[in-house]
C-alpha positions as CSV (number, residue, x, y, z in Angstrom):
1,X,125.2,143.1,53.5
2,X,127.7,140.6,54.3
3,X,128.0,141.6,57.8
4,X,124.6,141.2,58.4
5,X,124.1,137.5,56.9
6,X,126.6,136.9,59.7
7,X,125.0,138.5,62.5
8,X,121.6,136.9,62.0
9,X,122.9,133.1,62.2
10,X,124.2,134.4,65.8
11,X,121.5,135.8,67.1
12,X,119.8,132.4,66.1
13,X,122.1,130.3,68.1
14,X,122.4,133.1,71.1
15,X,118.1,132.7,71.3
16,X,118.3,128.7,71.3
17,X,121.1,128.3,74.1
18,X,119.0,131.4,75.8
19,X,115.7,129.2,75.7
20,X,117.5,126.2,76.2
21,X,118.8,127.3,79.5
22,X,115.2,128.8,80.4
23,X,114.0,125.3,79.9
24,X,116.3,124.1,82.7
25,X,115.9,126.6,85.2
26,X,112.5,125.5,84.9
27,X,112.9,122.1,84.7
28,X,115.0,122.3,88.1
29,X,112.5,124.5,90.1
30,X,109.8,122.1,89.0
31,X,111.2,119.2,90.6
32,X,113.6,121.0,93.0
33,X,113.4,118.5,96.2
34,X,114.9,115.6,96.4
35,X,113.4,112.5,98.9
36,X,115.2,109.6,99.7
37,X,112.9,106.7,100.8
38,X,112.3,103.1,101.0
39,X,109.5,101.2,98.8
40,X,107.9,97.7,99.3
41,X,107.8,94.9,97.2
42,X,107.2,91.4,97.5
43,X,110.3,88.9,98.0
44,X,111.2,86.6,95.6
45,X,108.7,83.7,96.7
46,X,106.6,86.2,96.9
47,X,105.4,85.4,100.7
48,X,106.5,88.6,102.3
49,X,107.5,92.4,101.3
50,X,110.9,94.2,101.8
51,X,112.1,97.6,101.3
52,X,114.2,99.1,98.3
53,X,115.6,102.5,98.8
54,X,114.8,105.3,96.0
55,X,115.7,108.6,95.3
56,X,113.0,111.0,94.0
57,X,112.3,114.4,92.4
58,X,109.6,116.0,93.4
59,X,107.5,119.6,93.5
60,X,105.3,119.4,96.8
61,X,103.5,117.0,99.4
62,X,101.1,115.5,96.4
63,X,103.7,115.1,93.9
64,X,106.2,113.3,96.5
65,X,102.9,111.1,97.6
66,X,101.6,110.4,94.0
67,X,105.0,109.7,92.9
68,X,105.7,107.2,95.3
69,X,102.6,105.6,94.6
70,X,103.3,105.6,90.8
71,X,107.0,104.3,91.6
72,X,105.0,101.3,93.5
73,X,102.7,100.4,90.8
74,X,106.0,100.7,88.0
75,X,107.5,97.5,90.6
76,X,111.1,97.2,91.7
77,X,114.5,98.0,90.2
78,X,115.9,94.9,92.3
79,X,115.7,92.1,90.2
80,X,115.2,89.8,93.5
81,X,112.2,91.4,94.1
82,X,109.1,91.1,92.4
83,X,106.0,93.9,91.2
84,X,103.8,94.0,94.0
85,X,100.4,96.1,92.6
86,X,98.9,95.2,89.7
87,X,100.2,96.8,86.5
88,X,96.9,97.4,84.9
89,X,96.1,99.8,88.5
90,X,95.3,103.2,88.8
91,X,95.9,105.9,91.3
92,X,92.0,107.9,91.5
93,X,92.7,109.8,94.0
94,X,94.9,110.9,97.4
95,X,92.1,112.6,100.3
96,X,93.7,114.2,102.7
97,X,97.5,115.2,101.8
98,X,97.9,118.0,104.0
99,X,97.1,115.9,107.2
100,X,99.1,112.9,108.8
101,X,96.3,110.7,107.8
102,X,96.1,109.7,104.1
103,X,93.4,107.9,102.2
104,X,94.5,106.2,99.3
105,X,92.3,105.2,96.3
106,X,92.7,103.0,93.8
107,X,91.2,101.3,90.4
108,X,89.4,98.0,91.4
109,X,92.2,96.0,89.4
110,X,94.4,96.4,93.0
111,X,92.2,93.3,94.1
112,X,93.5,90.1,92.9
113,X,91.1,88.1,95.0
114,X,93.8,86.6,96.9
115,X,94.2,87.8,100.0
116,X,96.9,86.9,101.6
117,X,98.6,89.0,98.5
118,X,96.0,92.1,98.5
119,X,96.8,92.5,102.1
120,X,101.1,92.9,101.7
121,X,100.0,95.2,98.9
122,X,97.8,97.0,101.3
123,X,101.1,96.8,103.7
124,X,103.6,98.0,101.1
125,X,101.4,101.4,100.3
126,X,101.0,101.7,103.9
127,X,104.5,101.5,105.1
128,X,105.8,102.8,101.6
129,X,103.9,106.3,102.4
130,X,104.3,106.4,106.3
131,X,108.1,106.8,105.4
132,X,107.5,110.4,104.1
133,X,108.0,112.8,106.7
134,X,104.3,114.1,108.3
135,X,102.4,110.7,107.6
136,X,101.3,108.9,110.4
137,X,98.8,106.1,109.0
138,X,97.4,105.3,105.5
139,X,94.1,104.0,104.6
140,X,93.6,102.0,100.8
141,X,90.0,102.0,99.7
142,X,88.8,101.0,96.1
143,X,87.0,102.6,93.9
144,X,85.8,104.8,96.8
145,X,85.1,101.3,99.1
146,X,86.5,99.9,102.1
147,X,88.5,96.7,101.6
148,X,87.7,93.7,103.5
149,X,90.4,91.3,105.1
150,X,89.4,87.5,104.8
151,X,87.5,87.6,108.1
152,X,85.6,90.2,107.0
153,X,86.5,93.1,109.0
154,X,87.4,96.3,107.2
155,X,91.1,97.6,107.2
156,X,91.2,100.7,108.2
157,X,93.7,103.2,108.9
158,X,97.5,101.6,109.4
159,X,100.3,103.0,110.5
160,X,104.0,101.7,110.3
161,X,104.1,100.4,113.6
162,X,101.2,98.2,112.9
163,X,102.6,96.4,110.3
164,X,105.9,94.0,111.6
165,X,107.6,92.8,108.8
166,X,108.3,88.6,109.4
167,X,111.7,87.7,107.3
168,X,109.8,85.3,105.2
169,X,106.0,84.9,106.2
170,X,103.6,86.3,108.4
171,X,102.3,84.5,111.3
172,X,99.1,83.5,112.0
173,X,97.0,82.2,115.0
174,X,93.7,81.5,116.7
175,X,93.5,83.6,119.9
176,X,90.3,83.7,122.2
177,X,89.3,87.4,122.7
178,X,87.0,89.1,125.6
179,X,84.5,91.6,124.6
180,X,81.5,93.1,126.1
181,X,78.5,94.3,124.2
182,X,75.7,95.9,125.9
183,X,72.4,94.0,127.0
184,X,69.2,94.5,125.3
185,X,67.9,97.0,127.9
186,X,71.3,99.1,127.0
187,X,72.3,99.5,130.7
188,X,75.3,96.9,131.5
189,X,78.1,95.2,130.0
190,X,78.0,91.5,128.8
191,X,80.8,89.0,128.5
192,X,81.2,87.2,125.1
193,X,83.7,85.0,124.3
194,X,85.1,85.1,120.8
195,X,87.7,83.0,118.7
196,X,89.7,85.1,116.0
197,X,92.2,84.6,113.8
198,X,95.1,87.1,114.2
199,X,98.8,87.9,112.5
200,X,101.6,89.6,113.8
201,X,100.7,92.1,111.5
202,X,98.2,93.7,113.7
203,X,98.2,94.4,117.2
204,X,95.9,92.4,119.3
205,X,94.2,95.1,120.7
206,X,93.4,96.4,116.9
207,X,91.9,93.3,116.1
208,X,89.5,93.5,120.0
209,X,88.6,97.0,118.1
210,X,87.5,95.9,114.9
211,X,85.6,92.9,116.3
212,X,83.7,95.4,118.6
213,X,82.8,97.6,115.6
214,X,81.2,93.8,113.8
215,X,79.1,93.9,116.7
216,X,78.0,90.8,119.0
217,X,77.1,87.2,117.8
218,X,75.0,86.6,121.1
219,X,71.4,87.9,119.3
220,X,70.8,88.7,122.7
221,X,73.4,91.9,122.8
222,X,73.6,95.0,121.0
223,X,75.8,96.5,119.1
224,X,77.9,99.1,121.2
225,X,79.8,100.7,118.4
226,X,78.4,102.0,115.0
227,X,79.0,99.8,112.2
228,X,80.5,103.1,110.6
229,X,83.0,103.9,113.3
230,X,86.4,104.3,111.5
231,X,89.6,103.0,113.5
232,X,92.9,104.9,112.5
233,X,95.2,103.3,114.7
234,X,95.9,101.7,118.1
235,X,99.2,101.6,120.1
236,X,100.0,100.6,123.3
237,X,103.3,102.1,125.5
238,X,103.6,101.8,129.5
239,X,100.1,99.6,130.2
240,X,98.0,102.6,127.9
241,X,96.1,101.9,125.2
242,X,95.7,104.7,122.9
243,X,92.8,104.4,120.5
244,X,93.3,107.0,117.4
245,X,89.6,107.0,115.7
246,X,88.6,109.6,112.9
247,X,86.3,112.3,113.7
248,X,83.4,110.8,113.2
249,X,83.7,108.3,116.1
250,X,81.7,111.6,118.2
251,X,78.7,111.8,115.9
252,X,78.1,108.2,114.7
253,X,78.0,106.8,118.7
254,X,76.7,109.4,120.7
255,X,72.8,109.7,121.3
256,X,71.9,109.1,125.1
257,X,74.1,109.1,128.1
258,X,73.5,105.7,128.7
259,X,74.3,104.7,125.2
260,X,77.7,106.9,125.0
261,X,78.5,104.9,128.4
262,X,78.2,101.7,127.0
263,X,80.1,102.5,124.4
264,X,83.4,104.1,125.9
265,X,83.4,101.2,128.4
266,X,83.0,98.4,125.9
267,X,86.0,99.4,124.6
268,X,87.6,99.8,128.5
269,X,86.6,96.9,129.5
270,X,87.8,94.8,126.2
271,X,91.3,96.0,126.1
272,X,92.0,95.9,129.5
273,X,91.1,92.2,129.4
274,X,94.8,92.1,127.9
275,X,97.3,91.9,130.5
276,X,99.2,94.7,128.5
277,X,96.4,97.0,129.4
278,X,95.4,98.7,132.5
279,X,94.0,101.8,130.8
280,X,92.7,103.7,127.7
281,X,93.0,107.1,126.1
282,X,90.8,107.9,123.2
283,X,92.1,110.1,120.4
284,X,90.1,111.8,117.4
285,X,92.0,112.4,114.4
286,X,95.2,111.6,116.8
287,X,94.1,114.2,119.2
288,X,93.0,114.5,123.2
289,X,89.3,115.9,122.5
290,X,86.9,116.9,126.2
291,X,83.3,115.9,124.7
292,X,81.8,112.6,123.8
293,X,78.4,113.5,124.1
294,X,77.6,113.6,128.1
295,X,81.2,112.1,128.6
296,X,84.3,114.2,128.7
297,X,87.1,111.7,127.0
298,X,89.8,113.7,127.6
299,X,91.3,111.8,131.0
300,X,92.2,108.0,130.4
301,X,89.9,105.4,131.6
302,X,90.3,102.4,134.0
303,X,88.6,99.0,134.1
304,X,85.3,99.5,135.2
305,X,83.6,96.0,136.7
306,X,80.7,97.9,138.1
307,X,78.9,98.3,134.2
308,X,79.4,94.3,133.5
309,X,76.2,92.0,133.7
């Protein structure tokens, strides 16, 4: 009987140290990668944001994405720096992991209602995600809604390029813009001059975009783009213009040839008003696609003076 009082309190221990190293076997496949990445805060006046490298355990894609996000939201380890989202935020939801375009969604308490400061918060989730391997641009909506920059254009889908970090402050000035909108009859291109107030945030030729998408402020044009047409990105290398819209840039603008005409060439003939630009490839969903509507937009396009009023 003795021998047996003894071999029970030993079996006792030899099933805790077995679970216990179960529990880290499990523990370790759980959160078996390791990423090593920078986040974005503000600075210490609080003007612009700068990076802070992190190391973080993760499972998959969504873990590593939501983590990040989370690590954002829980504000630096830097003492210089200073918490950049709202504490009271939540993360809703993450569309899109498995693609190189991410949509982010987050609790209304992200808007502060100044915005200067919702936009770097905007920029540090954008340039905080486009770090991880596979993302190309990132998109912050709340509550399901598009945010609106002070000038009352929608930001849209950024990438890391788009954002140029000043060392203090962002720049700002007025520039004055080309843009043709179609005439009421649909059938040639109008000139209108336009004043807008730009950053070095942005490329110019983002900002020619998104104006195009408001629409004219002659009452005498139309609109050439849908109001719904959703920019992802733009980037310009060796005089082309590459402009990345989401899928639904072929369904929201196409209708009749004359209409899908208007609307390619409004573009055309807007950007290459820059003397950056001497031609344009469209992309859908970063991608060379043949048909918009009656119009194969595979090939770039020139200037084309023969459409303008």
């Amino acid at each position: 009987m003795k021998n047996k009082k003894v071999v029970i309190p030993v079996l006792a221990v030899a099933a805790v140290v077995a679970v216990v190293i179960i529990v880290a076997i499990i523990g370790s496949d759980y959160n078996s990668e390791k990423y090593t990445g920078d986040l974005y805060f503000f600075n210490e006046s609080q003007t612009a944001i700068v990076s802070e490298s992190r190391e973080i355990k993760y499972r998959d894609r969504q873990d590593l994405i939501e983590t990040v996000i989370k690590k954002l939201i829980g504000g630096p380890e830097n003492r210089k720096h200073v918490k950049i989202i709202e504490k009271k935020t939540k993360l809703l939801s993450i569309g899109e992991v498995e693609t190189e375009h991410i949509v982010v969604n987050f609790s209304r308490e992200f808007i502060t209602g100044n915005n200067t400061k919702d936009l770097l918060a905007v920029y540090a989730v954008v340039k905080s995600l486009c770090a991880i391997d596979g993302i190309h641009s990132v998109k912050v909506i709340i509550e399901g809604k598009d945010i609106l920059s002070a000038d009352g254009s929608i930001i849209g889908y950024l990438t890391d390029g788009d954002i140029n970090l000043p060392t203090d402050a962002y720049n700002s000035e007025t520039r004055e813009v080309i843009l043709y909108f179609p005439n009421k009859a649909r059938n040639k291109l109008v000139r209108e001059r336009r004043s807008i107030k730009i950053t070095d945030q942005q490329p110019l030729a983002q900002y020619i975009i998104n104006e195009l998408i408001k629409g004219p402020s002659n009452k005498e044009l139309s609109k050439a783009l849908s109001k719904d047409t959703v920019l992802i990105s733009v980037e310009t290398s060796d005089n082309i213009c590459f402009v990345n819209f989401k899928s639904s840039f072929l369904d929201k603008n196409t209708g009749s040839a004359e209409q899908e005409k208007m609307a390619v060439y409004s573009i055309v003939d807007s950007l290459t008003e820059l003397d950056a630009i001497d031609s344009v490839q469209f992309l859908i969903d970063g991608k060379r696609v043949n048909d918009f509507g009656s119009i194969n937009i595979r090939s770039m396009f020139g200037r084309d003076a023969s459409v303008i009023e």
